[in-house]
C-alpha positions as CSV (number, residue, x, y, z in Angstrom):
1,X,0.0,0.0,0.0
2,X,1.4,3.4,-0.8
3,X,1.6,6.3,1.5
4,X,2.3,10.1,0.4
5,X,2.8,13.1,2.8
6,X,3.1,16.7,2.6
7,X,6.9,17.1,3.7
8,X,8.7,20.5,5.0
9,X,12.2,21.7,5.3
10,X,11.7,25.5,6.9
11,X,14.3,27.6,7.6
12,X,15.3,30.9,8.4
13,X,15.3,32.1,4.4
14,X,13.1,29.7,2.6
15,X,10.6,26.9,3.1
16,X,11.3,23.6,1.1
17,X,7.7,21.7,0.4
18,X,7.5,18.6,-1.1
19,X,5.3,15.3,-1.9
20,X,7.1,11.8,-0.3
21,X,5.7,8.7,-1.2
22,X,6.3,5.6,0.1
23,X,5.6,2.8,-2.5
24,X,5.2,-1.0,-1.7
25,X,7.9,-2.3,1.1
26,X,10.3,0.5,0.5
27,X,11.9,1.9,3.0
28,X,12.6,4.8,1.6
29,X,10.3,7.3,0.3
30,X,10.6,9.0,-3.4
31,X,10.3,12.7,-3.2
32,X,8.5,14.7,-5.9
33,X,6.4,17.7,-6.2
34,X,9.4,20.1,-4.4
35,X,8.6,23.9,-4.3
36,X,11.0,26.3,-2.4
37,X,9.1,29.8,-1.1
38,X,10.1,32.6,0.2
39,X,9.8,32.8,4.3
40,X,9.1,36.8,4.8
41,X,6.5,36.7,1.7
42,X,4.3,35.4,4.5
43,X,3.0,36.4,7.0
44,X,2.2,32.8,8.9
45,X,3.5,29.2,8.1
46,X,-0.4,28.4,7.8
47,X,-0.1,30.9,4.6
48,X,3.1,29.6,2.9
49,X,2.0,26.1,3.0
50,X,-1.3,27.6,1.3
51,X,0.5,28.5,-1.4
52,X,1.9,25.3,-1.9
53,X,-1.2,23.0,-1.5
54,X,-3.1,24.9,-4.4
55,X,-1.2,22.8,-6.8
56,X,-3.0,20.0,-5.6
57,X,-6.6,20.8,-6.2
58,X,-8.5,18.1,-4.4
59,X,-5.6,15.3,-4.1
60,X,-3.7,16.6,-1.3
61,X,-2.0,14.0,1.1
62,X,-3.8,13.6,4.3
63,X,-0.4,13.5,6.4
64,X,2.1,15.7,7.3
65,X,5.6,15.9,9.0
66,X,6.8,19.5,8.9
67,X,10.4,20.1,9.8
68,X,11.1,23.8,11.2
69,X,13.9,25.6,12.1
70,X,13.0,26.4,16.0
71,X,12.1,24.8,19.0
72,X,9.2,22.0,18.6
73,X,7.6,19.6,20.0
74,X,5.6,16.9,17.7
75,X,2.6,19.1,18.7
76,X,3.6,22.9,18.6
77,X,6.6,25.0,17.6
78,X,7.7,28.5,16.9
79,X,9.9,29.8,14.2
80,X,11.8,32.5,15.8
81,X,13.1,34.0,13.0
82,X,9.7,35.1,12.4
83,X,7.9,34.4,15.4
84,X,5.7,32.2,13.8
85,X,3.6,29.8,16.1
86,X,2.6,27.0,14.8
87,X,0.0,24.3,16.1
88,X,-0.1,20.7,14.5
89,X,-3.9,20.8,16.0
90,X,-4.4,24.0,14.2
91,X,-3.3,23.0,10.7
92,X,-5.1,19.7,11.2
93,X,-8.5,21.5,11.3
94,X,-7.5,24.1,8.3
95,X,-6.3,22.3,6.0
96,X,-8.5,19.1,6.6
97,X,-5.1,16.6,7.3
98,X,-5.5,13.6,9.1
99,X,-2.2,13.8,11.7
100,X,0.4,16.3,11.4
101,X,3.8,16.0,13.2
102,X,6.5,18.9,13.8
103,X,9.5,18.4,14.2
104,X,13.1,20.9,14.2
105,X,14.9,20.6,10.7
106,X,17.9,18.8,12.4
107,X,16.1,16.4,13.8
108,X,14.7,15.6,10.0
109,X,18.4,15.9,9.5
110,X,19.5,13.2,11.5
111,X,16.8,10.9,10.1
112,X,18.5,11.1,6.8
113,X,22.1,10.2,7.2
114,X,21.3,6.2,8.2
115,X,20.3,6.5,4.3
116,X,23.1,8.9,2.7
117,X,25.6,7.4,0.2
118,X,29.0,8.2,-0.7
119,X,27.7,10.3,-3.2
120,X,26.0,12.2,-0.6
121,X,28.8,13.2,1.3
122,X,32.5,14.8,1.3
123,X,34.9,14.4,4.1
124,X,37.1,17.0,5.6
125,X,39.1,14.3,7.5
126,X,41.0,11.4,6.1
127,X,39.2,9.1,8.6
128,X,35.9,8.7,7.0
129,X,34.4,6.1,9.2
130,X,33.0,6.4,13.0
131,X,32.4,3.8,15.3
132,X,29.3,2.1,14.5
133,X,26.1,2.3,16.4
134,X,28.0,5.4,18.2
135,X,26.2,8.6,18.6
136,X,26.6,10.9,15.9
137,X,26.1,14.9,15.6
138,X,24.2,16.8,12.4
139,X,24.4,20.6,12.5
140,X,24.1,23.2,9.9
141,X,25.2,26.6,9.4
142,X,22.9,29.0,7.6
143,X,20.6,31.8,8.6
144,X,21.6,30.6,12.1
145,X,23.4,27.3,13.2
146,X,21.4,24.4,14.3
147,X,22.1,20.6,14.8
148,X,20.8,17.5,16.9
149,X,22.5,14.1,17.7
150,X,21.8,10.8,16.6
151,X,21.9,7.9,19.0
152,X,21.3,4.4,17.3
153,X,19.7,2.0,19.1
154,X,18.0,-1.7,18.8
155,X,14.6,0.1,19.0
156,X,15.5,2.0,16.2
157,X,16.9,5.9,15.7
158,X,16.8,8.2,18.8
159,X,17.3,11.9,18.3
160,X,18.3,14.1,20.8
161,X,17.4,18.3,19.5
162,X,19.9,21.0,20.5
163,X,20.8,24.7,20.7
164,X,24.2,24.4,20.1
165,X,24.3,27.7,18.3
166,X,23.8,29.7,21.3
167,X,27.0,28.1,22.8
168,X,29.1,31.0,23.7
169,X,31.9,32.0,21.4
170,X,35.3,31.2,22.5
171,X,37.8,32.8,20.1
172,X,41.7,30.6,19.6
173,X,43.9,33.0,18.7
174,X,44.6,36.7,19.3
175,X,42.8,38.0,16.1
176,X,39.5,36.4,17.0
177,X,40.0,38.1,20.7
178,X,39.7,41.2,18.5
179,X,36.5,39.6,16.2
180,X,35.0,39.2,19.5
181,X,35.4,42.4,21.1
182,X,34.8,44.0,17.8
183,X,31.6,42.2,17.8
184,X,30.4,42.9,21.3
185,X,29.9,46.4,20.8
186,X,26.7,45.4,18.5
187,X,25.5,42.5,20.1
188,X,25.3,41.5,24.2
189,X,25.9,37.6,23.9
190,X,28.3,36.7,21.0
191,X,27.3,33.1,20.8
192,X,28.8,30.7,18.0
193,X,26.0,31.2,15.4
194,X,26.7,35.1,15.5
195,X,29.7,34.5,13.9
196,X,29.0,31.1,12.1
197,X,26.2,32.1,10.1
198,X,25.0,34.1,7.2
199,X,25.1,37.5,9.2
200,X,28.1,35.9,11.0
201,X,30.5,36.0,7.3
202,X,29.0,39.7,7.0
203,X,30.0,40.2,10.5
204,X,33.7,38.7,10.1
205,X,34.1,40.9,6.9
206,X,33.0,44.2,8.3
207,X,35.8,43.0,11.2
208,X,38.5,42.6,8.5
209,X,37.4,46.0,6.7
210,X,37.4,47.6,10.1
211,X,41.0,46.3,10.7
212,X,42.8,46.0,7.9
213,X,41.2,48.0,5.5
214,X,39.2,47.2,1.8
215,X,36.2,47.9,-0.5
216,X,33.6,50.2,2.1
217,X,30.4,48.8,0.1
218,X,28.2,46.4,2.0
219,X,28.2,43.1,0.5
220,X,26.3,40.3,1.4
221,X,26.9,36.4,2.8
222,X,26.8,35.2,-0.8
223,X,28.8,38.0,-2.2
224,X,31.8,38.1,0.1
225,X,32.1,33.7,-0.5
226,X,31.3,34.1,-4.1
227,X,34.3,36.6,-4.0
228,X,36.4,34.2,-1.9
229,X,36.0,31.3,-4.2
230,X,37.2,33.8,-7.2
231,X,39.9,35.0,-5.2
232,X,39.5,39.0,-6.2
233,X,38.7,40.3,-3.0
234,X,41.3,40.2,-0.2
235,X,38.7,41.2,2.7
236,X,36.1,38.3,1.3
237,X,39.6,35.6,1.5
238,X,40.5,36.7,5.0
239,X,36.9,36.5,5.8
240,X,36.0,33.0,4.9
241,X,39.5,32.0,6.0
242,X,38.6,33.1,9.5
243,X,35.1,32.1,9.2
244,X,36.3,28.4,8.4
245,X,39.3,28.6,11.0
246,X,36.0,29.2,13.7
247,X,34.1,26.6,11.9
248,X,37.1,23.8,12.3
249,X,37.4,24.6,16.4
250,X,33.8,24.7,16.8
251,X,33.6,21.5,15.3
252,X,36.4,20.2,17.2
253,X,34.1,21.4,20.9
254,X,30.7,19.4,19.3
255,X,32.8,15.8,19.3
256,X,34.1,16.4,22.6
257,X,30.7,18.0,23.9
258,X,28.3,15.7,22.5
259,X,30.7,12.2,22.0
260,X,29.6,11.8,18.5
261,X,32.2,9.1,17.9
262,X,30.0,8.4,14.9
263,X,31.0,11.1,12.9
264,X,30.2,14.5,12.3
265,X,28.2,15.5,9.5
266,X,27.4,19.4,8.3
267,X,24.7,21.1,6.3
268,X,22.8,23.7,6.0
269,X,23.3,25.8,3.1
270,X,26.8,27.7,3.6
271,X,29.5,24.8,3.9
272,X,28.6,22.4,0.9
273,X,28.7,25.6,-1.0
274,X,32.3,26.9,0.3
275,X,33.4,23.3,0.7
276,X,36.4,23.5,-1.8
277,X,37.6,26.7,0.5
278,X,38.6,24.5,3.1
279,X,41.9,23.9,3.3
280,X,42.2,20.1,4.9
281,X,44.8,20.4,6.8
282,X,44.2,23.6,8.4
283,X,41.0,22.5,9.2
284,X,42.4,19.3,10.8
285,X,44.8,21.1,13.0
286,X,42.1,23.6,14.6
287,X,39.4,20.7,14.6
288,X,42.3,18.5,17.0
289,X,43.3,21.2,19.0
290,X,42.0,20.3,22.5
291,X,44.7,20.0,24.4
292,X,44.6,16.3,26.4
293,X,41.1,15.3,23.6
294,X,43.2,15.5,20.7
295,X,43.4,12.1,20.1
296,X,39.5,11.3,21.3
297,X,38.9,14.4,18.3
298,X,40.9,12.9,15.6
299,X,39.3,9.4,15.5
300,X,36.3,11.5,14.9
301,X,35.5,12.1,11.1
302,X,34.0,14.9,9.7
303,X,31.6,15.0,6.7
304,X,30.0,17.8,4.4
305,X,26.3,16.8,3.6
306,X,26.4,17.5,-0.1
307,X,22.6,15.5,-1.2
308,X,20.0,17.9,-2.3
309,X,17.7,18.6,0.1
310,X,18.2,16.2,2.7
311,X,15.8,17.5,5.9
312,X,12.9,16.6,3.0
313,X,14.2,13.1,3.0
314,X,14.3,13.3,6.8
315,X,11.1,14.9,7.4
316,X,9.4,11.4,6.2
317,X,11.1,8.7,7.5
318,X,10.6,10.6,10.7
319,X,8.1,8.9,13.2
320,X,4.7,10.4,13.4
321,X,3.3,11.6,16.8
């Protein structure tokens, strides 16, 4: 028998909507019907996913599993960026569905990487295999940074939801002392995703331009990496080389933090796109760099999440409340 859903990937810049079927025995769901919108043209979730169940005239699936980029609970959830609320119950009655489950887009996340190939993945360390059945970590670095662990078990996939992007920021080396202090004079709590996130690269280049000089214009996240990866602007390098230096010794404090002695594996939608920035070793050395954990860190490997649109994937083989 053959199941569709309504499936959701919504972050802080765009909602991801798609169909997933499962057909026959399989275990995995195809995925069809995908439509990315716009967060801020909407007022309410409630609206967005209105403009995507028109396509469906009368045949709309009668489940749903949205994943959402805040705090949730299978029943209600908030996206802060936003402050949208949003009520399973609620979108039950409006839009006539049988069950809807929420869920945070990392824990959709984690649901997905039991299923990843090789082609789905790139590694940043030359160990590419974790101990198996270990716990693992997912997080993503985009409009904010997000993430969740993994813990297999015999009665099946646990996943444990996090807030590791408000861990406070701890800089390595003298010139993020200055990024920090620098940054403190616009924002009270300089937590990891202020500086590892969209608004974090834009923050990190109006640091370099403040200290060493460059082009005055504003330029956005995509702008300054799309420079980088050209090479023609020095303040964009020096600003996705710093970005990626905090990236590796963040990484480097989620293994020890969180045990994932099953890997590491990053999305969202910054690092798969900057991936061939990252110099290897550099990374490496920053990622190992704990002091008496360096040899717990570097039996720890670290993947880029390179499949399209994963959290869909994820969103369905979740369970439903």
């Amino acid at each position: 028998m053959n199941r569709r859903m309504i499936v959701s990937d919504i972050g802080g810049t765009n909602g991801r909507f798609a169909v997933a079927e499962f057909i026959g025995e399989n275990d995995i769901p195809e995925i069809s019907d995908i439509q990315v919108l716009t967060c801020s043209d909407y007022p309410r979730f409630s609206d967005m996913l209105a403009a995507y169940v028109k396509r469906f005239d009368d045949d709309i699936p009668k489940t749903a599993h949205f994943a959402v980029a805040g705090e949730m609970t299978p029943e209600y959830g908030n996206l802060w960026h936003y402050n949208w609320d949003i009520s399973a119950a609620e979108l039950e009655q409006e839009f006539n569905f049988t069950r809807v489950t929420l869920l945070n887009d990392y824990e959709a996340l984690v649901q997905a990487v039991p299923y990843f190939s090789e082609n789905d993945l790139k590694s940043i360390t030359k160990k590419e295999k974790g101990i198996h059945n270990a716990p693992f970590t997912v997080f993503g670095v985009g409009s904010g940074l997000g993430g969740s662990i993994g813990i297999p078990s015999k009665s099946g996939l646990k996943v444990v939801p996090t807030e590791i992007g408000h861990i406070s920021f701890a800089p390595k080396s003298e010139l993020e002392g200055e990024l920090l202090n620098f940054t403190r004079k616009t924002v009270d709590h300089v937590s990891i995703e202020t500086l590892l996130s969209g608004d974090g690269i834009k923050r990190i280049h109006d640091f370099i331009l403040d200290k060493f000089g460059g082009p005055s214009k504003t330029m956005s996240a995509s702008d300054i990496t799309a420079a980088a990866k050209k090479g023609n602007i020095d303040s964009c390098i020096k600003a996705v080389d710093l970005f990626l230096a905090i990236l590796a010794s963040t990484t480097g404090d989620i293994a020890v933090a969180q045990g994932a002695k099953g890997g590491i594996y990053i999305g969202g939608g910054i690092i798969p796109k900057i991936y061939s920035l990252i110099d290897k070793d550099s990374f490496f050395e920053r990622y190992t760099d704990k002091g008496p954990m360096r040899r717990y860190v570097e039996k720890v490997p670290v993947h880029v999440i390179t499949s399209d649109m994963p959290a869909l994937l994820g969103a369905a083989l979740a369970p439903s409340r």
